[in-house]
Backbone as ProteinMPNN parsed JSONL, in Angstrom:
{"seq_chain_A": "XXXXXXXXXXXXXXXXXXXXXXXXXXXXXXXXXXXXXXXXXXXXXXXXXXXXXXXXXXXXXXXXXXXXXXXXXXXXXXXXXXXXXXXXXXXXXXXXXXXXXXXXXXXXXXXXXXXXXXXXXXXXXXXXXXXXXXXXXXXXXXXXXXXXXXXXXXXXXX", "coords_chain_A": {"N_chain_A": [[0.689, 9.674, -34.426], [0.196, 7.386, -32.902], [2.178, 7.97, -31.025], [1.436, 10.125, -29.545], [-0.601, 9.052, -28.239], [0.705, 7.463, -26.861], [1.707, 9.185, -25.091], [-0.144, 10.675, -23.415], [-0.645, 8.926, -22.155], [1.073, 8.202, -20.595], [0.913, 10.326, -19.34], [-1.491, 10.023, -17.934], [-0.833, 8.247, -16.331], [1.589, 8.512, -14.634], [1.033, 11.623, -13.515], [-0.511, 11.162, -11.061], [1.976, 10.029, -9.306], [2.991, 12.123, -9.43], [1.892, 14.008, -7.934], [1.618, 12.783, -5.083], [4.216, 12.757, -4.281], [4.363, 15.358, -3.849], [2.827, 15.481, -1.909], [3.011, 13.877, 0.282], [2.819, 12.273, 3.83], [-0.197, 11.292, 4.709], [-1.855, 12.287, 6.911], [-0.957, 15.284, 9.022], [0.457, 16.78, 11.575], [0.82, 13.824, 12.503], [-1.229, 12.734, 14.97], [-2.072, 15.116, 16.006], [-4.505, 15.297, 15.629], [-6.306, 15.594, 18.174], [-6.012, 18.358, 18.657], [-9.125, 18.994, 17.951], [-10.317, 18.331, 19.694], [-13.152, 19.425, 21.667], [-14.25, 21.049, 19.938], [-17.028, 22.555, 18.197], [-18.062, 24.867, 16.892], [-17.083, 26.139, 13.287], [-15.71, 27.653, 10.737], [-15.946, 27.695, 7.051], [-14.535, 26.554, 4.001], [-13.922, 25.931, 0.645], [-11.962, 25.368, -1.72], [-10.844, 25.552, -4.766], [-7.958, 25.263, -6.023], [-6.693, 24.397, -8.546], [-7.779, 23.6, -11.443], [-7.458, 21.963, -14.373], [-7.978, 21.772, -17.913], [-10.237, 20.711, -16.968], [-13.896, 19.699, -17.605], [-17.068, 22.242, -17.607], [-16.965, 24.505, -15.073], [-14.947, 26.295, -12.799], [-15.667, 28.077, -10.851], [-18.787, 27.28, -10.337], [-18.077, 24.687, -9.661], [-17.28, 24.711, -7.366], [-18.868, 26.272, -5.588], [-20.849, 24.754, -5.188], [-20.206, 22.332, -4.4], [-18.939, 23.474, -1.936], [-21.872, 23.951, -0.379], [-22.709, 21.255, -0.481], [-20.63, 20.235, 0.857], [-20.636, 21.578, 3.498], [-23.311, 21.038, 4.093], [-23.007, 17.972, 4.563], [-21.641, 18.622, 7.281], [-23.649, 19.885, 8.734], [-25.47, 18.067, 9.245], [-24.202, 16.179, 10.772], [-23.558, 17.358, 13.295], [-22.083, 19.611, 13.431], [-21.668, 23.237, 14.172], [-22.03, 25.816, 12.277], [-20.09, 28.919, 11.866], [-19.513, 31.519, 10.583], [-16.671, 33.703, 10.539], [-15.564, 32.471, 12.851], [-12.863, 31.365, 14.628], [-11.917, 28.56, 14.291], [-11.234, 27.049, 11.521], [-12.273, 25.745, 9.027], [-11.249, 23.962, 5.791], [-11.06, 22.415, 2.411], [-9.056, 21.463, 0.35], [-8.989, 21.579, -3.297], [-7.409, 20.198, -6.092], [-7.243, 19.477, -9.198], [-7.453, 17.92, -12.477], [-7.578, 16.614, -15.754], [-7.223, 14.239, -18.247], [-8.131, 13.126, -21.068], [-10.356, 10.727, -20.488], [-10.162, 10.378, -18.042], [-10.073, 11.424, -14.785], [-6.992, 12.988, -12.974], [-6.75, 13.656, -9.002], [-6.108, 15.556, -6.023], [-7.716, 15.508, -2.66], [-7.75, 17.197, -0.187], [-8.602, 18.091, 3.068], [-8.185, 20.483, 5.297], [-7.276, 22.005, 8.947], [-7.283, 24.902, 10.376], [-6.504, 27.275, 12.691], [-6.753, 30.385, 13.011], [-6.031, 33.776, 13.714], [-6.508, 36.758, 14.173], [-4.6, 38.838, 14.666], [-2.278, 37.944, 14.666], [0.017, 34.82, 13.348], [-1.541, 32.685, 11.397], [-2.627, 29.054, 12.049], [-1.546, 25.804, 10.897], [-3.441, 23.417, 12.253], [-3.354, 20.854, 11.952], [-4.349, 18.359, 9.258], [-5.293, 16.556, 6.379], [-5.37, 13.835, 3.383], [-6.162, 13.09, -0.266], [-5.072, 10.982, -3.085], [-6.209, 10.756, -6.305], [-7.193, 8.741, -9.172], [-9.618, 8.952, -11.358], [-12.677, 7.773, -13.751], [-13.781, 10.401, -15.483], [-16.459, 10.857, -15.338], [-17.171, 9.8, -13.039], [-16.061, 11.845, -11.031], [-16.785, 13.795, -8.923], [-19.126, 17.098, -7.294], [-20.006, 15.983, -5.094], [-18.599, 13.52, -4.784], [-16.33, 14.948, -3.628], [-16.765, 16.536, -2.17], [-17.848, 15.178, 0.24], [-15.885, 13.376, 1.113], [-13.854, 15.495, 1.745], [-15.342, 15.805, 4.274], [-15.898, 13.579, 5.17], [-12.775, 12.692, 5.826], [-12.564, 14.664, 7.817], [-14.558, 14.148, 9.593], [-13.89, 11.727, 10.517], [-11.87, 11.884, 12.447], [-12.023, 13.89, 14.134], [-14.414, 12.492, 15.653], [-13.231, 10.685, 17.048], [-12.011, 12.22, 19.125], [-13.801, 13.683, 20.274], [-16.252, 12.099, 21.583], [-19.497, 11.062, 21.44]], "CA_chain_A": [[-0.551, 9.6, -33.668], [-0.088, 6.723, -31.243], [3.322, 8.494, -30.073], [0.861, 11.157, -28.824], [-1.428, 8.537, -27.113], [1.165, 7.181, -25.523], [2.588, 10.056, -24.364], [-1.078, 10.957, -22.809], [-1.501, 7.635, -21.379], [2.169, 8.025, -19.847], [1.341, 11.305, -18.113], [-2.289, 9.541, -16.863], [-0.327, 6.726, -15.021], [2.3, 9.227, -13.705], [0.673, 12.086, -12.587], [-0.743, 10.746, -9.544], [2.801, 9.85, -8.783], [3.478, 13.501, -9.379], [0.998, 14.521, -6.846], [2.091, 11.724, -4.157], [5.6, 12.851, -4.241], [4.325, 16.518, -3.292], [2.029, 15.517, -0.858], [3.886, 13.167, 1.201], [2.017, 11.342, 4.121], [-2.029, 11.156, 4.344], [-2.212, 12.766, 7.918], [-0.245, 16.116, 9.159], [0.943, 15.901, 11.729], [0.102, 12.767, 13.768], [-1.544, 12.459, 16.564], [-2.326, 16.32, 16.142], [-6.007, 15.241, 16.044], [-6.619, 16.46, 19.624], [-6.536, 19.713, 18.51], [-10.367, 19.276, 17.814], [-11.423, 18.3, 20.736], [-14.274, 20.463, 22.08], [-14.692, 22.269, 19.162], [-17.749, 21.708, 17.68], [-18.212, 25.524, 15.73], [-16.426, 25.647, 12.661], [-15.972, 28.565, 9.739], [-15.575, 26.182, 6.336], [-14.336, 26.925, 2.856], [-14.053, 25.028, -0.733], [-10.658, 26.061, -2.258], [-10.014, 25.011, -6.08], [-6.62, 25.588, -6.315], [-6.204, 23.471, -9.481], [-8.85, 23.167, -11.937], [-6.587, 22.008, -15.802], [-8.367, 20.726, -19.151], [-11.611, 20.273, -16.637], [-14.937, 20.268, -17.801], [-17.608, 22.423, -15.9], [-17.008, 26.046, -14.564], [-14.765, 26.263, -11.793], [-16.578, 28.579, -9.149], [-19.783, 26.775, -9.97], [-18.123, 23.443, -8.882], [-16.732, 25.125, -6.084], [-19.929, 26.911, -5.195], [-21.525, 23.301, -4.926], [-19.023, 21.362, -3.33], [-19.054, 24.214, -0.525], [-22.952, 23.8, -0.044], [-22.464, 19.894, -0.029], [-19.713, 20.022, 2.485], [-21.322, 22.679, 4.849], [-24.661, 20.17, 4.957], [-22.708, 17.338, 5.726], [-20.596, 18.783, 8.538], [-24.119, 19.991, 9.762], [-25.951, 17.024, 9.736], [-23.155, 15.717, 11.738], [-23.705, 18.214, 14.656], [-21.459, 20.434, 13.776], [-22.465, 24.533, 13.506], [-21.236, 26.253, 10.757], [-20.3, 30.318, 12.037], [-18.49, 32.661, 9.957], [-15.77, 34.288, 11.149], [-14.386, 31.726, 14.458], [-10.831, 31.289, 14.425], [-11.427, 27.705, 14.035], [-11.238, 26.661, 10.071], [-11.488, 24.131, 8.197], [-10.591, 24.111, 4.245], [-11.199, 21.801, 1.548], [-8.878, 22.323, -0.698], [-9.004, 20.244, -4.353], [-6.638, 19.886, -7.384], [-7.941, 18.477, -10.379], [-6.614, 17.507, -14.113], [-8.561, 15.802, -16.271], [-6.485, 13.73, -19.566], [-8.945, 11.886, -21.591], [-11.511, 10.354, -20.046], [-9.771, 10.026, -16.092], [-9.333, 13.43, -13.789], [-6.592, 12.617, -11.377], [-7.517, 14.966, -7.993], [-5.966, 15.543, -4.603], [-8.698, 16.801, -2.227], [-7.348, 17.472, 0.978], [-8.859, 18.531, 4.42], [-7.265, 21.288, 6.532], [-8.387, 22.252, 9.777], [-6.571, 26.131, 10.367], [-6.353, 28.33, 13.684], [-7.192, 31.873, 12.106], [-5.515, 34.767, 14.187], [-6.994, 38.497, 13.065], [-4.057, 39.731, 14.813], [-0.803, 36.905, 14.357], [0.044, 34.024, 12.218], [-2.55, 31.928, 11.418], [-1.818, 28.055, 12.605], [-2.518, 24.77, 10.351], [-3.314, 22.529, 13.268], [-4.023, 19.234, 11.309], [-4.411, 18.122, 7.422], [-5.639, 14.687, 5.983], [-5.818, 14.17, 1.933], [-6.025, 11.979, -0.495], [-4.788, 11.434, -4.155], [-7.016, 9.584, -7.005], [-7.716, 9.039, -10.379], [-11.174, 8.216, -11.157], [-13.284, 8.478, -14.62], [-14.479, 11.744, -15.584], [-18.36, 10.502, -14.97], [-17.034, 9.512, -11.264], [-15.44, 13.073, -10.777], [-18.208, 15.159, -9.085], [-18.894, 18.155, -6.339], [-20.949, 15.184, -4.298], [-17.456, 12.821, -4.162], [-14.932, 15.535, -3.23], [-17.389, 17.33, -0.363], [-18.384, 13.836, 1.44], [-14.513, 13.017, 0.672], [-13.843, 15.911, 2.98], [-15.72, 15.794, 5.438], [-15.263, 11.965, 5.714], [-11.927, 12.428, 6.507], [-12.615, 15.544, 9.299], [-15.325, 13.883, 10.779], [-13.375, 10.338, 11.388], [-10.961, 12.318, 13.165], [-13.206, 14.566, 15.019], [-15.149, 11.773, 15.821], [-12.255, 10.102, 17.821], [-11.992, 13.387, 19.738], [-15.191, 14.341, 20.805], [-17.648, 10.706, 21.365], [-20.41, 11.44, 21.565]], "C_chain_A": [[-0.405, 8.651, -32.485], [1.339, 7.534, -30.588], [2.558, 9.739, -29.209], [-0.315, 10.74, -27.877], [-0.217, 8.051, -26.376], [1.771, 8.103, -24.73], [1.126, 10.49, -23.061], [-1.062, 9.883, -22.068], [-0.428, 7.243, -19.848], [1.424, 9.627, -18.793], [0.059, 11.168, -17.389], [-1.398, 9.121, -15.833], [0.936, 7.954, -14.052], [2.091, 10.763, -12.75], [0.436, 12.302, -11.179], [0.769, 10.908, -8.701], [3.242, 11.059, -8.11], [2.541, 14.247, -8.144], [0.996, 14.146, -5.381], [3.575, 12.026, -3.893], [5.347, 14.328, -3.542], [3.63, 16.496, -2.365], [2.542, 14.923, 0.425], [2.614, 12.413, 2.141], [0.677, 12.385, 4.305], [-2.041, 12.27, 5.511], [-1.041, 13.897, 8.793], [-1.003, 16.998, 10.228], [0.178, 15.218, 12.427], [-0.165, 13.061, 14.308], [-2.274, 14.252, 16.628], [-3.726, 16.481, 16.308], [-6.738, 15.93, 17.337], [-6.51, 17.152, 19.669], [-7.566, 20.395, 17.938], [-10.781, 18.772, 18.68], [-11.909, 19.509, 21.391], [-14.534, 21.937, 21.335], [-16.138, 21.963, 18.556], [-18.491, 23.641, 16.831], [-16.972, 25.839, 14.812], [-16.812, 26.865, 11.546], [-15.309, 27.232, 8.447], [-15.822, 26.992, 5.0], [-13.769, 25.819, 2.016], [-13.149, 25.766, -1.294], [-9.953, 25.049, -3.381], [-9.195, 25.182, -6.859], [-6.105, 25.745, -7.934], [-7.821, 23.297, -10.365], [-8.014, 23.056, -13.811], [-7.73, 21.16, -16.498], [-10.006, 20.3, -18.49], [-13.007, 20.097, -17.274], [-16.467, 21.145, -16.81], [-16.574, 23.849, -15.581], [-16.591, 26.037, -13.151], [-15.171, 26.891, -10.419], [-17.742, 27.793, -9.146], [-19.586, 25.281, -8.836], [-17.768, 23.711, -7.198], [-17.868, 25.564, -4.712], [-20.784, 25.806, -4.551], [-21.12, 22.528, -4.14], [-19.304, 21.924, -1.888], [-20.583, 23.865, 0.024], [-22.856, 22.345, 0.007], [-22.248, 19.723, 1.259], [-20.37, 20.403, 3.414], [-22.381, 21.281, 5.192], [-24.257, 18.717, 5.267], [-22.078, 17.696, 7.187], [-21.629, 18.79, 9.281], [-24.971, 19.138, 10.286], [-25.474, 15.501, 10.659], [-23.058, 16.047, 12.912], [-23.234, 19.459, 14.727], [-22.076, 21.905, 13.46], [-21.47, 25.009, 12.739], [-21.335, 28.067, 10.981], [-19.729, 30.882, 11.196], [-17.56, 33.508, 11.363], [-14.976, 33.931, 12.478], [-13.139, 31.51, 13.632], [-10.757, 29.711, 14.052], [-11.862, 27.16, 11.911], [-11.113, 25.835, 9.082], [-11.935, 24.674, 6.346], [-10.465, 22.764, 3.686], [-10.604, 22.013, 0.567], [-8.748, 20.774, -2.046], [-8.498, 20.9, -5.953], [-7.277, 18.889, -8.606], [-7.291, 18.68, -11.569], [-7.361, 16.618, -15.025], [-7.379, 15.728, -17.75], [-7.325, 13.217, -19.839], [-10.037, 11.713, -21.068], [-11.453, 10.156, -18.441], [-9.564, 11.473, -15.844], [-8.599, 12.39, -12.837], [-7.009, 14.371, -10.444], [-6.706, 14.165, -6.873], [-6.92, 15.811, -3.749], [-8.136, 16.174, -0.828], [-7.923, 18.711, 1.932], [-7.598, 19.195, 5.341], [-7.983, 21.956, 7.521], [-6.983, 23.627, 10.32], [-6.971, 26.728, 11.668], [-6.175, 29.637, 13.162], [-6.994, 32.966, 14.001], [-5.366, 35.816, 13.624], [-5.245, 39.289, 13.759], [-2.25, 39.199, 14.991], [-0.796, 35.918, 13.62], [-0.987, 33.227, 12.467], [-1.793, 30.471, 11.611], [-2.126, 26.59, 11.857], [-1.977, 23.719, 11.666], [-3.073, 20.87, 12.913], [-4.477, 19.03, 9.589], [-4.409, 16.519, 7.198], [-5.925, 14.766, 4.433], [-5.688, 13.092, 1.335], [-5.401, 11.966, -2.509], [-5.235, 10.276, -4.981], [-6.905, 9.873, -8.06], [-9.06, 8.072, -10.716], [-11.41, 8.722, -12.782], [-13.974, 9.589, -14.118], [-15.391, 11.901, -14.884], [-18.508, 10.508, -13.181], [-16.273, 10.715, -10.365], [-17.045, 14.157, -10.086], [-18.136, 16.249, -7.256], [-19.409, 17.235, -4.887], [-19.399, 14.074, -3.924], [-16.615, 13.942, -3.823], [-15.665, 15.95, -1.654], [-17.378, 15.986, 0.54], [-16.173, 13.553, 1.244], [-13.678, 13.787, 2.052], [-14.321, 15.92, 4.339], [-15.86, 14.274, 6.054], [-14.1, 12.061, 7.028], [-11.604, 13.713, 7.461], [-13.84, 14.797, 9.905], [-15.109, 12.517, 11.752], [-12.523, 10.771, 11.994], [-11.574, 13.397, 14.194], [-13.63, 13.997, 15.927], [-14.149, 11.181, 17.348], [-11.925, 11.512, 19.077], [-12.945, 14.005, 20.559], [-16.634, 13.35, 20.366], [-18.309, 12.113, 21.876], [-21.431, 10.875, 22.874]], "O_chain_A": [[-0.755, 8.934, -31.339], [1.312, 7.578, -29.358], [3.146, 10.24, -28.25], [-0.896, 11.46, -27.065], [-0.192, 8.29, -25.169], [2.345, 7.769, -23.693], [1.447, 10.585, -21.876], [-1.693, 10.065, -21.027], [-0.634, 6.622, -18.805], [1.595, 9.718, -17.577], [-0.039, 11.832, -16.357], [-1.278, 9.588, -14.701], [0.916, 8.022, -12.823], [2.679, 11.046, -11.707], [0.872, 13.134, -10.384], [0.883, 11.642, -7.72], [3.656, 11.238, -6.965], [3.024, 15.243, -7.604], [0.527, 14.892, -4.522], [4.075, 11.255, -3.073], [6.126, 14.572, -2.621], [3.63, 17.542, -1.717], [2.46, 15.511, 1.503], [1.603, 12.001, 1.571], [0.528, 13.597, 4.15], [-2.273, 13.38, 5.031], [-0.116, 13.253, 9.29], [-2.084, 17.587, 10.214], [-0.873, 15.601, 12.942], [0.462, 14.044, 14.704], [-3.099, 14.408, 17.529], [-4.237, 17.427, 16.907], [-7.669, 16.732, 17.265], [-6.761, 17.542, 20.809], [-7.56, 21.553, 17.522], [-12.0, 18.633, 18.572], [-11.189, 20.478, 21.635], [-14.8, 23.093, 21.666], [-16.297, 20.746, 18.468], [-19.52, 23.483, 16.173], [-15.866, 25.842, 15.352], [-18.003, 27.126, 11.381], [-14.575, 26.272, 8.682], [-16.752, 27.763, 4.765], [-13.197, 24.867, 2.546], [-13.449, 26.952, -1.432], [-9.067, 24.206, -3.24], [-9.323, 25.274, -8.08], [-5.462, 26.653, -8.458], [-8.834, 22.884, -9.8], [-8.035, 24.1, -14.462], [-8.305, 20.195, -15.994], [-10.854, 19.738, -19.184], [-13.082, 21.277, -17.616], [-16.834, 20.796, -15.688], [-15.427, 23.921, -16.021], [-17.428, 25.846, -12.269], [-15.064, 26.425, -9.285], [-18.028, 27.416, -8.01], [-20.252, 24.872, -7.885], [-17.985, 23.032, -6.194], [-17.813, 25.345, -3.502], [-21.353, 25.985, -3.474], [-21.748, 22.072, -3.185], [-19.723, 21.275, -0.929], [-20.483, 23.379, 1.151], [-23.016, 22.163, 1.214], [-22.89, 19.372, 2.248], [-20.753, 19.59, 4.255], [-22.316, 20.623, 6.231], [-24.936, 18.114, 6.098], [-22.136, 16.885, 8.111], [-21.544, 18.181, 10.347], [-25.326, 19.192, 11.463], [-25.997, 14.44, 11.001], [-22.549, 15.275, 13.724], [-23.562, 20.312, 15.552], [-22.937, 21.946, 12.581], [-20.303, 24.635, 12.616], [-22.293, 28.668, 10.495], [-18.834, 30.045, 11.082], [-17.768, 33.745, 12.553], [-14.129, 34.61, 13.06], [-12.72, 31.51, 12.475], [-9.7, 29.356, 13.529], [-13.003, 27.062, 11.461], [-10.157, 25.357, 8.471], [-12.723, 25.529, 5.943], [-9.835, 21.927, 4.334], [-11.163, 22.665, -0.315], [-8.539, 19.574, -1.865], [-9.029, 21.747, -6.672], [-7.651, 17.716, -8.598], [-6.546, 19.653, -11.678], [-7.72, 15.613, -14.41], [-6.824, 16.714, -18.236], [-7.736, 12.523, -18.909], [-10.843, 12.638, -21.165], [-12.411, 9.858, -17.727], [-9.051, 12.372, -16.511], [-9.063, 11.445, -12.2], [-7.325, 15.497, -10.828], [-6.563, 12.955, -6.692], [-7.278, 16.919, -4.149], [-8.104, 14.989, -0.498], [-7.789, 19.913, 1.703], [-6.579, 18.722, 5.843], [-9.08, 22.463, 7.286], [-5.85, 23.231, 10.592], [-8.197, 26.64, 11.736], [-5.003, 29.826, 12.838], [-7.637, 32.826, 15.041], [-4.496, 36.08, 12.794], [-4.843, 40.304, 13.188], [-1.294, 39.895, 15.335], [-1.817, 35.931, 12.934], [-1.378, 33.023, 13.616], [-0.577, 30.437, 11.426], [-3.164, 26.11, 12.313], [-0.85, 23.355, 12.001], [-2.667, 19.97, 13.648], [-4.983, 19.972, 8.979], [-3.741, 15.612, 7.694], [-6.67, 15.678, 4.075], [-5.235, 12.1, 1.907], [-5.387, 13.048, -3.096], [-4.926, 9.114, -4.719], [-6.574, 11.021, -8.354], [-9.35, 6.913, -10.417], [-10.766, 9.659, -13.252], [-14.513, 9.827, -13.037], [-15.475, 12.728, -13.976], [-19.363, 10.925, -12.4], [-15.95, 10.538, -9.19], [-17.898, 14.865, -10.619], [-17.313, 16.091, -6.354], [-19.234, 17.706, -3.763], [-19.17, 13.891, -2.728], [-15.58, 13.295, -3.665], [-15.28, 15.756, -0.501], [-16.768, 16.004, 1.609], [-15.746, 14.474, 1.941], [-13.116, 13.222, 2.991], [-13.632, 16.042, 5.352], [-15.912, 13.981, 7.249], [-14.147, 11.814, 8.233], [-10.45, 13.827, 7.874], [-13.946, 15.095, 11.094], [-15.573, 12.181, 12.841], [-11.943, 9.775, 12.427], [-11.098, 13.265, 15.321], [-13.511, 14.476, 17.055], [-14.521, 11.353, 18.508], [-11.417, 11.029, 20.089], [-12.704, 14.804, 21.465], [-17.532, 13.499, 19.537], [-18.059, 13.237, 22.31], [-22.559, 11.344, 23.025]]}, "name": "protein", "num_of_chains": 1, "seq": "XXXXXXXXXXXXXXXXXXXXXXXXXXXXXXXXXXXXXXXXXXXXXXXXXXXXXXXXXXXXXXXXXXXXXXXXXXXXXXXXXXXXXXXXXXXXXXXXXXXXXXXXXXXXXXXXXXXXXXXXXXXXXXXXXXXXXXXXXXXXXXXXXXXXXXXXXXXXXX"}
């Protein structure tokens, strides 16, 4: 019995690592930010790649998260169209051992071409482990759009 907590307690603490080793750095690439200036409409999707051992119904959280995100981006300024080429993506990994979820949730902002490759212009993410209780559709959306609107932001004062 404890050889099977510690084995759980070993793949809490290393996970993350495991997720940090595939992610590499926070911001992709540098400086690439300036490929939002003077955008300000925006098509926007909630993409839960990863949902292991979770509790909670993965389209619902997904379903939520997306309506989060969307009403911060728009109480930010931004409009929210379907179908522009410009795209941004939320995408979020989750795992839950015990009583901690580790989670990546990473911001991508995509160039969508109906008729050639599509282009990821820019990507910012982050990798945590938080209790369960502190796991929710309200920290991952603001999470995203945090880290597109401090980069935005720098791009297009206001």
């Amino acid at each position: 019995m404890s050889r099977i907590r510690l084995t759980s307690a070993l793949a809490v603490l290393l996970l993350p690592l495991l997720f940090m080793a595939q992610s590499g750095a926070q911001v992709f690439p540098r400086g690439n930010g300036i490929s939002l200036t003077g955008i300000r409409d925006f098509d926007v999707y909630v993409d839960v790649s990863q949902w292991s051992e979770m509790s909670g119904e993965r389209t619902q959280f997904r379903m939520n998260t997306q309506a989060i995100f969307e009403e911060a981006l728009q109480e930010a300024g931004l409009r929210l169209r379907p179908a522009v080429r410009e795209y941004l993506i939320c995408k979020v990994q989750a795992t839950r051992s015990g009583r901690d979820v580790a989670y990546v949730a990473t911001l991508q902002f995509w160039e969508i071409d109906s008729i050639d490759l599509n282009r990821l212009l820019w990507e910012r993410g982050n990798v945590a482990v938080v209790s369960q209780r502190d796991f929710s559709e309200e920290r991952i959306a603001q999470e995203c759009a945090d880290y597109f609107l401090q980069e935005w932001r720098l791009h297009n004062p206001t």
